[in-house]
N, C-alpha and C positions, 0 to 999 in steps of 0.2 A: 851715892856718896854720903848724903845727909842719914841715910839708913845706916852704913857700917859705920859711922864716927860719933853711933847716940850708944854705944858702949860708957856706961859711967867712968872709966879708968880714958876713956879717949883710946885712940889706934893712929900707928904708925900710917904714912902714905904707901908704904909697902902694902897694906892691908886696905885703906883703901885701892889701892890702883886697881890690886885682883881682885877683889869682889867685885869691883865698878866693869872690870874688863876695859882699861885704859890705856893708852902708852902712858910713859912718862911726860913728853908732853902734852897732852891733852890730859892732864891729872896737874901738871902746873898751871895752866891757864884756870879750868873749874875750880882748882882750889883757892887763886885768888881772887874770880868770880864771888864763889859763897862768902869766903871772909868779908871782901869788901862791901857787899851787901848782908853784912850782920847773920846768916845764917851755922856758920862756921867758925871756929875760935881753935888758938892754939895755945896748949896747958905749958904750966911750968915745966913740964914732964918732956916738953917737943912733941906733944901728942895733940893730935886733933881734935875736936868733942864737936858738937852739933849745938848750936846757941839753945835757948827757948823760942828765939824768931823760927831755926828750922827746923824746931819738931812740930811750931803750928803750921808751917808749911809742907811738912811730911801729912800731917792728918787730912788738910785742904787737898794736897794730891790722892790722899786713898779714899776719900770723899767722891772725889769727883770723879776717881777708877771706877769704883764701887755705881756710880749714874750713869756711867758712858758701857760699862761692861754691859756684852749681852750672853745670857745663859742658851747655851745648845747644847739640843738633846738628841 
C-alpha cells in the first residue's frame, strides 16, 4: 500500500485496493491503520500520498527483504 501511494500526484483507494489485492474492507481498516500511525496522508486532491515516516519504513522493509532473502541456484 505504502508502495502504490508514493506516486508524487498521490492515487486513488481504487488503485490502491488493486495493486494491494484487497477487498474494500480490508483496504479501510489498513488505510486507517497507516494514517493513524503517521505513514499515509490524504492530499487536498482525496488522494493518498505515503508520509516521509512511510518511505523510511518502505526502505527498513527492503532492507531487511534484501537480509532474510536467500538466493537459489
Amino acid at each position: 500500500m505504502l508502495a502504490s501511494a508514493s506516486k508524487i500526484e498521490g492515487v486513488t483507494q481504487t488503485k490502491i485496493m488493486f495493486e494491494s489485492c484487497l477487498s474494500y474492507a480490508q483496504l479501510k481498516d489498513y488505510l486507517a491503520l497507516l494514517i493513524e500511525n503517521g505513514m499515509l496522508e490524504r492530499n487536498l486532491n482525496n488522494r493518498y500520498q505515503t508520509t516521509e515516516k512511510g518511505v523510511k519504513m518502505l526502505d527498513v522493509y527492503q532492507k531487511v527483504n534484501d537480509l532474510v532473502s536467500v538466493e537459489h541456484d
